[in-house]
Backbone as a printed PyTorch tensor [residue, N CA C, xyz], in Angstrom:
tensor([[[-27.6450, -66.9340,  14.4020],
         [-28.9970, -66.6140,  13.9770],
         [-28.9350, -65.7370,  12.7390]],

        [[-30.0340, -65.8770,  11.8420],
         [-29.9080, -65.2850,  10.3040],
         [-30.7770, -63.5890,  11.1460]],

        [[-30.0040, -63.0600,  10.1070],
         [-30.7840, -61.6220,  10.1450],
         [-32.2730, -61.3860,   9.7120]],

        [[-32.5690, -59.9570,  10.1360],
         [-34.7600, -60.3960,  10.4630],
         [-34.4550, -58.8180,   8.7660]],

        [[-33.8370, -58.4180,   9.0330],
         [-33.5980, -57.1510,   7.9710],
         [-31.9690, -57.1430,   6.9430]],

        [[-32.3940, -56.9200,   5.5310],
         [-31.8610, -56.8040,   4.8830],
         [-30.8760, -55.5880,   4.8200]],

        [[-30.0450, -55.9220,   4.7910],
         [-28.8760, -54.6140,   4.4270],
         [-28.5510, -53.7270,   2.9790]],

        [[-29.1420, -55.1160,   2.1670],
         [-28.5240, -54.3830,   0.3890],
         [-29.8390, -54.2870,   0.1690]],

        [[-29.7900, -54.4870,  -0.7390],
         [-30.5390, -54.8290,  -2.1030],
         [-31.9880, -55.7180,  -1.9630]],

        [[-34.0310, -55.1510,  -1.7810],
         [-34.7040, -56.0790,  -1.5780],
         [-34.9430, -56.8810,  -2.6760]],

        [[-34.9010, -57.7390,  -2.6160],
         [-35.0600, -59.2900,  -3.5060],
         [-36.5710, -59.9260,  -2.5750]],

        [[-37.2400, -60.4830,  -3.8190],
         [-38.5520, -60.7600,  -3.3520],
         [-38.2440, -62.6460,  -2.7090]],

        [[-36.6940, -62.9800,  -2.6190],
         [-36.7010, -64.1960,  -1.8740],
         [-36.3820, -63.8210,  -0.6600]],

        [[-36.3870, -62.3860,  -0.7390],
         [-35.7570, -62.1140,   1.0380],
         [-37.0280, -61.4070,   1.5090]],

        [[-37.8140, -61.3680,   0.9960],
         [-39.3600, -60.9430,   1.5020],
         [-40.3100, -61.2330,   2.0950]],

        [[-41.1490, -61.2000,   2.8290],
         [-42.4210, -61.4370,   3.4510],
         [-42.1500, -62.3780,   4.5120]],

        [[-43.4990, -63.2580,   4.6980],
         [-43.1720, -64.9690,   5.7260],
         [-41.8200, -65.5610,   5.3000]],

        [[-42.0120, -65.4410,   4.2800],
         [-40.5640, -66.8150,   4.0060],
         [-38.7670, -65.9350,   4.2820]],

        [[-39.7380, -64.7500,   4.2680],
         [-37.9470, -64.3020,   4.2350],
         [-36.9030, -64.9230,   5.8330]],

        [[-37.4270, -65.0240,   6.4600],
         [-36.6040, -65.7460,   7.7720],
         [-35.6280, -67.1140,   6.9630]],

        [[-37.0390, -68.0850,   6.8580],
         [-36.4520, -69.3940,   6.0850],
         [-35.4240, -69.4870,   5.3910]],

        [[-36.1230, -68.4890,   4.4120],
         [-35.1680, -68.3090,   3.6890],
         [-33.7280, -68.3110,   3.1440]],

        [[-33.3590, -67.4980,   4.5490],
         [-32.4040, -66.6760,   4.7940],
         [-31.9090, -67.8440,   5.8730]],

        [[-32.7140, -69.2580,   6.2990],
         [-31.5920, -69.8010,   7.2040],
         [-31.4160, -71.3060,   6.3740]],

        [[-32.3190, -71.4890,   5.3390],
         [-31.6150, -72.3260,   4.4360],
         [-30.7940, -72.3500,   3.0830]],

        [[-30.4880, -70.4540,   3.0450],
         [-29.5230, -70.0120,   2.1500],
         [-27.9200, -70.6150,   3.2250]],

        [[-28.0640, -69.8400,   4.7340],
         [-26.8740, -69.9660,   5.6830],
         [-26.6760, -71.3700,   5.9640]],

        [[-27.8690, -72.5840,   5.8280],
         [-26.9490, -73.8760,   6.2480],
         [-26.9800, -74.5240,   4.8150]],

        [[-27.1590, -74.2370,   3.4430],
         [-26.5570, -74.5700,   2.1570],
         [-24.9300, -74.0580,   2.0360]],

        [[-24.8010, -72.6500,   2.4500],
         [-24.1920, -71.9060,   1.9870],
         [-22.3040, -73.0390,   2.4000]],

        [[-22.3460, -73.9650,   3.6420],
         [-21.5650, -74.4510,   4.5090],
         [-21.3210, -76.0400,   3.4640]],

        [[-22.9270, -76.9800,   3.1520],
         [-22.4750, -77.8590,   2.9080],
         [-23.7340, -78.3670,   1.9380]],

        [[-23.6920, -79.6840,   1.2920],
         [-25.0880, -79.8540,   0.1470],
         [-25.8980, -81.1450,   1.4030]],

        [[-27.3510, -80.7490,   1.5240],
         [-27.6510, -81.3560,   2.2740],
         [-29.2590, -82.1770,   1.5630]],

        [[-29.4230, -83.3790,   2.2290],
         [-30.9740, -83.1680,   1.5810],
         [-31.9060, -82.7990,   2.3080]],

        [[-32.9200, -83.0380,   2.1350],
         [-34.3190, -82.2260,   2.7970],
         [-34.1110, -82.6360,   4.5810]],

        [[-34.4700, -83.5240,   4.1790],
         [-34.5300, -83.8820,   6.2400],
         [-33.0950, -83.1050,   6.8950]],

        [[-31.9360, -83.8000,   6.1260],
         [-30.8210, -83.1570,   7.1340],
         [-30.6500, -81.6620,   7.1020]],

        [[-31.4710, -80.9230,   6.0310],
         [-31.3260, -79.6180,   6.2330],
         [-32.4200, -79.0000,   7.3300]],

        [[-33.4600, -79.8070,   7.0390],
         [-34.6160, -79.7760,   8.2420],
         [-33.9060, -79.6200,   9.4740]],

        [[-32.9250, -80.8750,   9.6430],
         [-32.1850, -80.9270,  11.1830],
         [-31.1840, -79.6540,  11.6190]],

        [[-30.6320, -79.2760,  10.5760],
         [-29.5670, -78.0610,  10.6320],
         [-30.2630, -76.7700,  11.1220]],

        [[-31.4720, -76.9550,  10.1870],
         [-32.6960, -75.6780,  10.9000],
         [-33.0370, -75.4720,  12.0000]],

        [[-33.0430, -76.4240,  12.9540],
         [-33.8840, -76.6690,  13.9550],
         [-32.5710, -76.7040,  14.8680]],

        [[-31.4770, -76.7180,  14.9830],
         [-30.3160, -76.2350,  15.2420],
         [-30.4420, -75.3710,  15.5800]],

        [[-30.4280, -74.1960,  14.6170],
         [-30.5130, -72.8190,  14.8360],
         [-31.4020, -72.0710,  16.1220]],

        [[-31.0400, -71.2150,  16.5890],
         [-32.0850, -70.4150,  17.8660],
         [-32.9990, -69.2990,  16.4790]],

        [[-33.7920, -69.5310,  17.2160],
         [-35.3190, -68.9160,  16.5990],
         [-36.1150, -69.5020,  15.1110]],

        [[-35.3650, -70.1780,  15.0180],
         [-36.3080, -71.7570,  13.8070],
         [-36.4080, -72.9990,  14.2570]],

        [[-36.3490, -72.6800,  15.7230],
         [-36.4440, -74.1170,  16.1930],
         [-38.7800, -75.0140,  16.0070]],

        [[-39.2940, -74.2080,  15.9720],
         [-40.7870, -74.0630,  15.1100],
         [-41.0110, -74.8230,  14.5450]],

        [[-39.9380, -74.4870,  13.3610],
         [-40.5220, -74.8540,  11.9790],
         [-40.6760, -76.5500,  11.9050]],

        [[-41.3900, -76.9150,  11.1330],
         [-41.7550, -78.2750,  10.9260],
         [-41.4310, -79.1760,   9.5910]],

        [[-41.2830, -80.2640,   9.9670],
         [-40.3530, -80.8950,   8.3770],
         [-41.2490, -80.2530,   7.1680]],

        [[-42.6840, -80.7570,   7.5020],
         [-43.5170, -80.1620,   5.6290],
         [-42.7920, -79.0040,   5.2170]],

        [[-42.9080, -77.9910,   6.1580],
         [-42.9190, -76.2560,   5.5160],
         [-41.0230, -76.3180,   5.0650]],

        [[-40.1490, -76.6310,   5.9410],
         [-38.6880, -76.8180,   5.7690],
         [-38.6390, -77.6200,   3.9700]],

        [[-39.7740, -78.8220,   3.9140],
         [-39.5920, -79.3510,   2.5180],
         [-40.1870, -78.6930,   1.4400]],

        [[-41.1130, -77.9760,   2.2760],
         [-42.3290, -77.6120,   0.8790],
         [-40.8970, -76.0620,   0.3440]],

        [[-40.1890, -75.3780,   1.7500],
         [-39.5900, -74.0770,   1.3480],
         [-38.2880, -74.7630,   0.3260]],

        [[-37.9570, -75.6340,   0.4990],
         [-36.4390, -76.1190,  -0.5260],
         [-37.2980, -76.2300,  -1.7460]],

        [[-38.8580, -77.0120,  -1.7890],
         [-38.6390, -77.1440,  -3.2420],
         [-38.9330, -76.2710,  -3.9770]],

        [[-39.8470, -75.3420,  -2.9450],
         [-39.7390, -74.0340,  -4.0000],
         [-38.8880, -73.6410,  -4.2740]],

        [[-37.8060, -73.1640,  -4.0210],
         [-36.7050, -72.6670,  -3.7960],
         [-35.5540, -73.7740,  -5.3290]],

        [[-36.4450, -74.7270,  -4.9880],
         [-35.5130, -75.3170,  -6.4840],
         [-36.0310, -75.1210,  -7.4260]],

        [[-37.5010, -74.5670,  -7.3800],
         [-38.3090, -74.3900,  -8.8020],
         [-38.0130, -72.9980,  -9.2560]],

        [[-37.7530, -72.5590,  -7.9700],
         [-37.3190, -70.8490,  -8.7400],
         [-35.9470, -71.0090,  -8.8650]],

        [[-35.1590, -71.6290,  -8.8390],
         [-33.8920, -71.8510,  -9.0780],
         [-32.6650, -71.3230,  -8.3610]],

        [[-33.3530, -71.0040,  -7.2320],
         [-32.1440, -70.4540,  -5.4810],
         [-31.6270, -71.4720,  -5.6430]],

        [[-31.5810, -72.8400,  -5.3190],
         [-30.6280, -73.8520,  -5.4560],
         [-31.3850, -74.9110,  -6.4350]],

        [[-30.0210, -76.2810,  -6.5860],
         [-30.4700, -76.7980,  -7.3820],
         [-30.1890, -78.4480,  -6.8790]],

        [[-30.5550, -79.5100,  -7.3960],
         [-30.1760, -80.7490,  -6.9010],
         [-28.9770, -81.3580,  -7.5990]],

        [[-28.0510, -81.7870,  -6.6270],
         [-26.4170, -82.3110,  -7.0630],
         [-26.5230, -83.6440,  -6.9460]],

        [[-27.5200, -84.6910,  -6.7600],
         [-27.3090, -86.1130,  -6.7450],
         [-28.5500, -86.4840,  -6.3930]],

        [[-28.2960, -87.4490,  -5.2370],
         [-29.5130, -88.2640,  -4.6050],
         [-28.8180, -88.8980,  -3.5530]],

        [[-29.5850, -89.2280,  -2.0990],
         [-28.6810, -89.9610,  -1.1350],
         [-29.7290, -90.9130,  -0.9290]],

        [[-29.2590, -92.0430,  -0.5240],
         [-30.4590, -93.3150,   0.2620],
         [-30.9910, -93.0810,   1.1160]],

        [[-32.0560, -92.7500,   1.2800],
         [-32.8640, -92.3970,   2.6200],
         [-32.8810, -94.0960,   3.6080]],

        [[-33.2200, -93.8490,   5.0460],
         [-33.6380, -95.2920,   5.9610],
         [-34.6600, -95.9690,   5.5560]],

        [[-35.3590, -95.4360,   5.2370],
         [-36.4150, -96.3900,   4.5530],
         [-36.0540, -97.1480,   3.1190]],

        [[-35.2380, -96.6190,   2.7480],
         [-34.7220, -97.3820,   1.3120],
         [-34.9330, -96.6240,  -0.0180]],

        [[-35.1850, -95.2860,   0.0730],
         [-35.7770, -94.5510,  -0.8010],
         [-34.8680, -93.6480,  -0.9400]],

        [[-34.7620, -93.1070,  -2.6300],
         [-33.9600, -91.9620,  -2.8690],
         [-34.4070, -90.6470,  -2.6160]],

        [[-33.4240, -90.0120,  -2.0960],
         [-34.1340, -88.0500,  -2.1580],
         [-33.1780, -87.3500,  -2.4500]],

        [[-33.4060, -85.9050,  -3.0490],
         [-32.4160, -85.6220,  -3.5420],
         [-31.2070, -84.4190,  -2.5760]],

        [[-30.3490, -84.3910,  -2.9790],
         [-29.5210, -83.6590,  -2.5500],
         [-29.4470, -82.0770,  -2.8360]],

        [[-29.9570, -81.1360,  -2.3420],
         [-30.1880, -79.9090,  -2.4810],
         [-28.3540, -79.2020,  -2.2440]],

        [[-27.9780, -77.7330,  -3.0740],
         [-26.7780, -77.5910,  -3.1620],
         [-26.8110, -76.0400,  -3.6320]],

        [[-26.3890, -74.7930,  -3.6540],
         [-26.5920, -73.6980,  -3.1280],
         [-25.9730, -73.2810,  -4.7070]],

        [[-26.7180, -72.6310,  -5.6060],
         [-26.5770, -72.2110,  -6.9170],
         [-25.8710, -70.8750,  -6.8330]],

        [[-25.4650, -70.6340,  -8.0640],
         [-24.5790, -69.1610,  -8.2950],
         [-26.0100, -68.3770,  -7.8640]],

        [[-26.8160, -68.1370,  -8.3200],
         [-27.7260, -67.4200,  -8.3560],
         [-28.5480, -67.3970,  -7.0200]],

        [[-28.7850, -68.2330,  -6.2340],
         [-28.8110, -67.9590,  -4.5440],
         [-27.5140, -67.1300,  -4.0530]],

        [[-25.9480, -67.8280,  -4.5800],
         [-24.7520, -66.9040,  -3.8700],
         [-24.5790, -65.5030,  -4.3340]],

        [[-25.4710, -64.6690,  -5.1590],
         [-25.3780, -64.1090,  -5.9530],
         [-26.5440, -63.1920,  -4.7720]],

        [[-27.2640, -63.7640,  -4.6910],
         [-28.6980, -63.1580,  -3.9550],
         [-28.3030, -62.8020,  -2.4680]],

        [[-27.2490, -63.4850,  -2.0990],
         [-26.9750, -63.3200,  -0.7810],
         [-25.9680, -62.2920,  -0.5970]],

        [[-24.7560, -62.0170,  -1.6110],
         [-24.1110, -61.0850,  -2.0070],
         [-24.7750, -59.5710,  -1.7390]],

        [[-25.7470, -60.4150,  -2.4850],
         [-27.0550, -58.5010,  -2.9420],
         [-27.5880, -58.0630,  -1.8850]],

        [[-27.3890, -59.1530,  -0.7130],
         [-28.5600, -58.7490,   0.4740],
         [-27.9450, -58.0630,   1.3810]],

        [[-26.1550, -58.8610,   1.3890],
         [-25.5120, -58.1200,   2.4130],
         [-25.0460, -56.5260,   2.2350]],

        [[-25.2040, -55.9820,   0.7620],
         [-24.4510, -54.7430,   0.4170],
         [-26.0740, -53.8920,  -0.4910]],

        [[-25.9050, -52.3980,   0.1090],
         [-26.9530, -51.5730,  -0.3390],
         [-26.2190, -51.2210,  -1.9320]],

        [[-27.0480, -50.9470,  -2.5850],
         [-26.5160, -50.1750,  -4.0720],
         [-26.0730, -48.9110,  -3.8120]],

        [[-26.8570, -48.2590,  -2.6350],
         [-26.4750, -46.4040,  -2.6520],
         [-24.9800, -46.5680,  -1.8240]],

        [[-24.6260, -47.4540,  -1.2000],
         [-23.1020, -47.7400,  -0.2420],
         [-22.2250, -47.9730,  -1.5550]],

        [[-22.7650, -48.9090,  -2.4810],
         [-21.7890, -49.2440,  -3.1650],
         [-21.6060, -48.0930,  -4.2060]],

        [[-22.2990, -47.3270,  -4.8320],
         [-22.3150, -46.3570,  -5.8420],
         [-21.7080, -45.4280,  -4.9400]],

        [[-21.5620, -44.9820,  -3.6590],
         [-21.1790, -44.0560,  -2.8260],
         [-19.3850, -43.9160,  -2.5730]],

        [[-19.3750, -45.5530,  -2.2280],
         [-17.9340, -45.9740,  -1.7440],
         [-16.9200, -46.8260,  -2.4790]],

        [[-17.6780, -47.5350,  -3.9410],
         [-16.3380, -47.6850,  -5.0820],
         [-15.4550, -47.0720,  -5.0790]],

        [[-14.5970, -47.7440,  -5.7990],
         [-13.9110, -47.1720,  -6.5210],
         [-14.0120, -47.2580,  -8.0150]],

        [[-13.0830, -46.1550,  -8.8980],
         [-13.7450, -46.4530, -10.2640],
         [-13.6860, -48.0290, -10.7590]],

        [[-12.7660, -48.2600, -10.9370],
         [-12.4670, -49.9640, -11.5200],
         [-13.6570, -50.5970, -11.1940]],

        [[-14.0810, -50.4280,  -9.8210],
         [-15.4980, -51.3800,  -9.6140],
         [-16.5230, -50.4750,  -9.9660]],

        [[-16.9460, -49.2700, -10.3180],
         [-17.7770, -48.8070, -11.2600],
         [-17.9180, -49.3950, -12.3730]],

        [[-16.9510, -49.5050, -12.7490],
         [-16.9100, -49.9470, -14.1610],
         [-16.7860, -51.2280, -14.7010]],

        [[-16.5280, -51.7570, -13.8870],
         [-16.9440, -53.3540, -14.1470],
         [-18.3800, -53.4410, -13.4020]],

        [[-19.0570, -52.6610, -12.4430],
         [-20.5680, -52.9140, -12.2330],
         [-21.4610, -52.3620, -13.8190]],

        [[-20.6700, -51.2810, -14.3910],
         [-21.6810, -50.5040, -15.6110],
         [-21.4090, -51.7090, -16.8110]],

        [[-20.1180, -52.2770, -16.7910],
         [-20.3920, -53.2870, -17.7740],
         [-20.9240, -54.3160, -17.6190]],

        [[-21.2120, -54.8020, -16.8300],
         [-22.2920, -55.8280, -16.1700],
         [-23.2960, -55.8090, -16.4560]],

        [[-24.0770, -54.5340, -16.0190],
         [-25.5750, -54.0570, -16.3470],
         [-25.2630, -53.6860, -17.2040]],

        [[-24.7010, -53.3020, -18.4870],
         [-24.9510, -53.1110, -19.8380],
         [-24.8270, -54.6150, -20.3150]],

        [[-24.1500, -55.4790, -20.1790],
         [-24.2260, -56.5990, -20.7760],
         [-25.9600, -57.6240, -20.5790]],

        [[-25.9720, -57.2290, -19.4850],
         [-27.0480, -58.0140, -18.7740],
         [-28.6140, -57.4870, -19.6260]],

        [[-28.7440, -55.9620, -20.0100],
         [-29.4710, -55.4690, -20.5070],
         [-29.6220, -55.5860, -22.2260]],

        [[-28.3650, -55.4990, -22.5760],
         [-28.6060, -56.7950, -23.8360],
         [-28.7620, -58.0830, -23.7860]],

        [[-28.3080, -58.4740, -23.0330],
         [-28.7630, -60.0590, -23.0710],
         [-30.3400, -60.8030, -23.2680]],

        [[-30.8950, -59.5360, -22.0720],
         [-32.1540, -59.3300, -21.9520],
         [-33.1180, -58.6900, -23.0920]],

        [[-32.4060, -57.5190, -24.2400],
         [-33.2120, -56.9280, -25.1990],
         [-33.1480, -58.4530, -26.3400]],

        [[-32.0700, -58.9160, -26.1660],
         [-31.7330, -60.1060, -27.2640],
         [-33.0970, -61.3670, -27.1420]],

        [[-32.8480, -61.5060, -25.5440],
         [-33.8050, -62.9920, -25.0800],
         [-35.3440, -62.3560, -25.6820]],

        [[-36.1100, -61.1430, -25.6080],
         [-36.9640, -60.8880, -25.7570],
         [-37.2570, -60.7880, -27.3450]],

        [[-36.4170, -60.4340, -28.1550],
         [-36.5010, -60.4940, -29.4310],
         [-36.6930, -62.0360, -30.1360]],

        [[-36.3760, -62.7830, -29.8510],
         [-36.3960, -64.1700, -29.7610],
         [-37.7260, -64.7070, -30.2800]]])
């Protein structure tokens, strides 16, 4: 079962109603690339999303591809004869899930320098990147 509370870092995909979902179609991406229905089925697997219903399971992936948590890696043949696509777990979802499991005040607390300092060059890079994109 996915966790109901965050440990790191709040991120507004780990927030509100959706944060459950969320958080259990980050854990059955995170394993394998699935498309909508079979991730539907993987959900409903799980103890305490057994609920949820195919729409909301489809309507939560595609948001989730429009904000760019994951992204689509192909297309498989559906039974009816129709293509759908293959959903597949982006740096930037594995990145989000990273953030969720670890607090910033643990990590600023319990580094060591080397990982100080490759976190300060990170966020300095990231913060130009960002003064650059805006100048644009």
């Amino acid at each position: 079962m996915t966790r109901e509370q965050s440990k790191g870092t709040d991120l507004p995909v780990f927030q509100g109603t959706k944060a459950k979902l969320n958080r259990a179609i980050f854990k059955v991406l995170q394993v394998k690339k699935l498309a909508s229905y079979d991730a539907y089925l993987e959900i409903r697997r799980m103890k305490g999303h057994r609920h949820y219903k195919y729409q909301v399971v489809d309507r939560r992936l595609k948001s989730l591809y429009d904000e760019r948590w994951i992204f689509e890696s192909g297309t498989k043949r559906t039974q009816p004869g129709t293509d759908t696509p293959v959903f597949e777990f982006s740096l930037r979802g594995q990145t989000a899930l990273e953030m969720d499991k670890t607090s910033r005040s643990r990590f600023l607390r319990e580094a060591n320098d080397d990982l100080l300092l490759q976190m300060k060059k990170l966020l300095s890079d990231f913060r130009e990147f960002t003064h650059k994109k805006k100048q644009r």
